[in-house]
N, C-alpha and C positions, 0 to 999 in steps of 0.2 A: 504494500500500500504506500504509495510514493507519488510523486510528480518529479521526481528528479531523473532530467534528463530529456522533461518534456518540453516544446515549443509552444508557449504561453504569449499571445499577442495583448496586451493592455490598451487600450483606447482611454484616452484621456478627454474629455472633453469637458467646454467652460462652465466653469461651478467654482464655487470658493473651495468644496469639498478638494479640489484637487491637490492640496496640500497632504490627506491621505491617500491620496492614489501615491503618492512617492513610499510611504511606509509600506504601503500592499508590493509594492516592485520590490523593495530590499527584501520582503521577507519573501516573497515568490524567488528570489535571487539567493537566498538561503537558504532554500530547501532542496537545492540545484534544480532548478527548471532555468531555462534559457528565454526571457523576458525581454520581447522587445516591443518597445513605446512607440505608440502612435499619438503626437497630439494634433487636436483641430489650432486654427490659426487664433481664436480668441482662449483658448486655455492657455498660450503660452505670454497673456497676459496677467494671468494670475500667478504662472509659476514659472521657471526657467529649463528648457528643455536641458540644461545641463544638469539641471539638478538629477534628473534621471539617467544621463548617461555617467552620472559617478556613481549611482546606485547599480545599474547595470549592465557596467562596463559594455554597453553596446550604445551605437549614434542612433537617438531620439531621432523618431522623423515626421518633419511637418509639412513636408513642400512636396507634390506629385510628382512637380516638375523641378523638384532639386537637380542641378546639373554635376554636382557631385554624387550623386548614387551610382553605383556602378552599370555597365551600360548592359541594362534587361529593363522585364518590362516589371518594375519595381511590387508594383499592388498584387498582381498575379503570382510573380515569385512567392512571396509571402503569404499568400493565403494558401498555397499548395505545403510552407513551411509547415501553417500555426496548425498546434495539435487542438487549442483553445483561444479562443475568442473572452476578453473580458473587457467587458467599458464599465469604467469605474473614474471616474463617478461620470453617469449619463443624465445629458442635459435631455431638457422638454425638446428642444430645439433637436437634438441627436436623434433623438429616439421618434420623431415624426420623421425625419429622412429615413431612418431603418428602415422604418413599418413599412414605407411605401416607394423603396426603393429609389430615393434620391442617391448619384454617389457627386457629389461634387467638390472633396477635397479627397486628401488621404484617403484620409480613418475611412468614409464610407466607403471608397471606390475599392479599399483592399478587404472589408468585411463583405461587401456582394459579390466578391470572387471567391470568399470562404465557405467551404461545406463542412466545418468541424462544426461540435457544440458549441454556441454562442448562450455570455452572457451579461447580465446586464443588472446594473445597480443605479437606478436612478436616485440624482439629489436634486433641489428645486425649490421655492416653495412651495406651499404647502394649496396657496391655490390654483398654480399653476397644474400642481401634482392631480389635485383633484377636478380640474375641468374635464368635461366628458369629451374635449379632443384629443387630449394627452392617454386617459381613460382607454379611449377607444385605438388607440397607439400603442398601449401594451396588449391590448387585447388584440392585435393582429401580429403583434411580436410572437407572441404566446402561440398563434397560431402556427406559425410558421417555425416554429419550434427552438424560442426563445427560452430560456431561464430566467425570469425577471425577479430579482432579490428585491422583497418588499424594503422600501425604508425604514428609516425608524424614526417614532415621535418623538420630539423635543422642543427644542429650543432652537430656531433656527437663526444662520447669519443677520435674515432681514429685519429681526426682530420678533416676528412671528412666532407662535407655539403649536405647532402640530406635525402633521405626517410630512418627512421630507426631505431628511437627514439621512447623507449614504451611509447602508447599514457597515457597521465595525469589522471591519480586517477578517475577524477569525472567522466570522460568518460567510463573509465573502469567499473566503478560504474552503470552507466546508463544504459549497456549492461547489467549490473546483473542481474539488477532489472528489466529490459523488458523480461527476463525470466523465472524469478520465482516469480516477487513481487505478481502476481496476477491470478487468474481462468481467464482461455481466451476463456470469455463468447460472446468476440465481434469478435472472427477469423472469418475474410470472409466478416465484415460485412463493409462497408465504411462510415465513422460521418463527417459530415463538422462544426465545431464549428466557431462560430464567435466571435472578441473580439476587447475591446480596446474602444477610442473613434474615432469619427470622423472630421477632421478640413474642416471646410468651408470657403475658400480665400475671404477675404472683399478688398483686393491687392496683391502686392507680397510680404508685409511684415506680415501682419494682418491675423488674419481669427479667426471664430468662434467655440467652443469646451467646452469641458465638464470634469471632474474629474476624470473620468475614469481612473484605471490603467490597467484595462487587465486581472485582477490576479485568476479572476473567471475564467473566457473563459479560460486560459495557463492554469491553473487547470482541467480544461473537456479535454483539448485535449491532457494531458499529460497521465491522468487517460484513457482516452477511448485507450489511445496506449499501455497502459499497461496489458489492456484488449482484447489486437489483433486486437481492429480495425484500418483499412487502414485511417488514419485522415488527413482532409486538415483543417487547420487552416486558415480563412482570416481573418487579422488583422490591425486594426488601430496605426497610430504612439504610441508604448508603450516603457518605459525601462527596457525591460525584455527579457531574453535572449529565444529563441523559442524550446520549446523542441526540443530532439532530435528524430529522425525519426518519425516525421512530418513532411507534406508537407504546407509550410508555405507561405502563397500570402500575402503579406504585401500592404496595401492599406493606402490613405487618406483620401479620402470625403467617403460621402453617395452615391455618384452617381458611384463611383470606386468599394466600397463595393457592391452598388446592379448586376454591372456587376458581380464580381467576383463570387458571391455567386448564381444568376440566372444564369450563363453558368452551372456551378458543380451540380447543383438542381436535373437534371431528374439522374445524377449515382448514389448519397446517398441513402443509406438505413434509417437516420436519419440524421437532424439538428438542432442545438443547438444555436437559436441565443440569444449569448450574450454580443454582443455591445452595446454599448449607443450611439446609432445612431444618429445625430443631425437631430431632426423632421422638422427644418428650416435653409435656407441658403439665403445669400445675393442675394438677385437678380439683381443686376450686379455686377461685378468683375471689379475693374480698374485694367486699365495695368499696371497703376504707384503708386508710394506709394502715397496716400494721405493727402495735407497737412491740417496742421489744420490751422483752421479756428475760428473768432470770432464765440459765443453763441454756442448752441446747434446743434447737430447733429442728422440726423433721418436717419435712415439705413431701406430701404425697402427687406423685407423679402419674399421668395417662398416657398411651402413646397417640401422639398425633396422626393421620392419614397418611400414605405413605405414595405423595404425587406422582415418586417415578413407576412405580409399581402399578397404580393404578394406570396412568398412562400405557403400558405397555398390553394392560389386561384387556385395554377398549381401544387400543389401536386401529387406524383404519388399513384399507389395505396402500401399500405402496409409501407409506408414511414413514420417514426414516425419526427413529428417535436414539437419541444421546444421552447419557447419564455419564456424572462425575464421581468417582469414587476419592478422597481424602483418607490416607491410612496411615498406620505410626507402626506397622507393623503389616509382616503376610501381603504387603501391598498384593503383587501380582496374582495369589490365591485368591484371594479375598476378589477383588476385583473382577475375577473371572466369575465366582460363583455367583458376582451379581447381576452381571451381563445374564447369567442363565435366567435365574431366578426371576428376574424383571422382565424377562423377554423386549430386552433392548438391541440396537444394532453394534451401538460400541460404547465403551468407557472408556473414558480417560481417566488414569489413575497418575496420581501423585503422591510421593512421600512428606508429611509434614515436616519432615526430621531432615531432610535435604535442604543445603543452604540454596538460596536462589528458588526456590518451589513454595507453595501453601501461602498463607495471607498475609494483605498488605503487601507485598512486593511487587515490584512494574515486570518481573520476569518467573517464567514458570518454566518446571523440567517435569516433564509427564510422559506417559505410553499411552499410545491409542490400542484398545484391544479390542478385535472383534472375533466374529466366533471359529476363525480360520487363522487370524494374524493377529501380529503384535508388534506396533513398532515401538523403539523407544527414541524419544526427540532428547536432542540434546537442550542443553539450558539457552532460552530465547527470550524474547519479548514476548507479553501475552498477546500483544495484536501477531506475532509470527505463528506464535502458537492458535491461534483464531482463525490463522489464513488454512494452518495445517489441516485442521478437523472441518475447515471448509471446504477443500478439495476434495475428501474423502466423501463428505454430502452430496455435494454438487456432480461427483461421477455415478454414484446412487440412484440419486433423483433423473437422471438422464435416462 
């Protein structure tokens, strides 16, 4: 999952906002993608096309008929280049020649010769944004198979308070990457990933839980959306922020999770459960907080629903499912007998007791085991590890 290495064309066009379109180039120049600027002739009143050829060690270009471009036919070259299309920030003014196919400098003349993903971040104000000519501008963008990144409400340069402000870098960034980072071997296909821990109420203060950060599961569900599948993520209380375009059910207990996840069951083509479900909960819950008390305490225990289990009992046909196995011991036994017992496709099993593996860490060493094989990954990144167990899907599902 990367852009490095990709041909990223930036369109600058006149907005105050152009001052971030320089930060959006260093950091598209940081990730190694190859970022080359186009600006319109009134953006580079607002900012200096050198500003961007220091950020991108490549010459900004304004002029169609620059007599220094090298001798081709410059717009065409370049749109046969760019793997991507971004205007950031897009004026009112931009974005009505898109729509309707004006090309009368650059920027336009070499984005009508582009057939890659195009996209676009309008800033403006806020009434311009919302006139129904500009309106009906994105709405033939859109058609034509545009990415338009809504703005965002603020505060804008004119003084104004509303919708109109080019949305922030990372956001812009996420759209990129949802269209070129990856082969979109899951289009069509819908994954419900599960993540996180779960807390079981001992009152309204207390309750029972695990170490769990989440960071596996937000990994498969990040990864499977970048791979085109339709993802619902249901997730236990984590501090982690939910990818974007994912459908995100945020849950508490085991018994919240096994709704969530047994309603969604018979639409998936695949599920991915990677919670740390708590296998027991208090069996009673006080109303109030409880006080303490002289000596010892014994807390009587029930077992919660057992969501991979049941998932595999009512599986549909054709339905690939996944389960996590966490062991401090027996891992590879252990692991295997659950694969049976569950009637699952594969576990991935990890040692808690291995450095670099189990919770809180950005990196995991795991085996995928299925009911003929067993690999074992070396120690990676959880999105490496996410990509792993998604090739394995995605040739499945095929």
């Amino acid at each position: 999952m990367t852009i490095k290495g990709k041909n990223i064309l930036l369109g600058v066009s006149s907005s105050i906002a152009c001052y971030k379109a320089a930060g959006l180039a260093r950091t598209l120049y940081k990730m190694g993608a190859n970022v080359q600027v186009i600006m319109t002739k009134n953006a580079t009143q607002f900012i200096s096309p050198l500003t961007f050829e220091q950020l991108t060690v490549r010459k900004c270009l304004t002029d169609t008929f620059d007599r220094n471009y090298e001798i081709k036919v410059e717009h065409v070259s370049l749109a046969r280049w760019a793997d991507a299309v971004v205007v950031a920030p897009a004026s009112a003014n931009v974005l009505a020649k898109l729509a309707h196919g004006i090309a009368d400098d650059m920027l336009t003349t070499t984005i009508l010769a582009c057939n890659c993903p195009k996209l676009a971040a309008p800033a403006m104000n806020t009434h311009m944004y919302e006139n129904p000519v500009t309106q009906d501008n994105l709405k033939a963008l859109r058609h034509y198979g545009w990415d338009i990144i809504e703005p965002a409400d603020g505060l804008l340069a004119c003084g104004a308070i509303g919708k109109g402000k080019m949305p922030e870098e990372d956001e812009i960034i996420d759209h990129l990457l949802r269209v070129i980072a990856c082969e979109k071997d899951l289009t069509g296909k819908k994954v419900l990933v599960t993540a996180g821990p779960t807390r079981e109420a001992l009152d309204p203060v207390r309750y029972i839980s695990n170490h769990s950060t989440g960071k596996m599961g937000y990994s498969l569900a990040k990864m499977a959306m970048l791979r085109g599948a339709e993802v619902t993520l249901v997730t236990g209380p984590v501090n982690l922020e939910p990818p974007r375009f994912v459908n995100t059910v945020p849950v508490h207990s085991a018994e919240e999770m096994y709704e969530a996840v047994m309603s969604r069951a018979t639409e998936q083509d695949a599920m991915i459960m990677a919670a740390a479900v708590a296998d027991y909960r208090p069996k009673n819950v006080a109303s109030e907080k409880i006080k303490k008390m002289e000596g010892d305490a014994a807390i009587p225990l029930e077992r919660t629903k057992d969501i991979l289990a049941s998932a595999g009992a009512n599986r549909r046909e054709n339905q690939f499912l996944c389960g996590f196995s966490m062991e401090t011991e027996n891992m590879l036994e252990n692991s295997r007998k659950k694969l049976i017992k569950k009637n699952v496709d594969m576990i991935v099993a990890n040692n808690l007791r291995q450095e670099g593996a189990g919770f809180g860490t950005d990196t995991n060493i795991v085996t995928l085991i299925q009911r003929n094989t067993e690999e074992a990954l070396p120690q990676m990144s959880k999105d490496d590890v996410a990509m792993r167990i998604l090739d394995i899907i995605a040739r499945s599902l095929k």
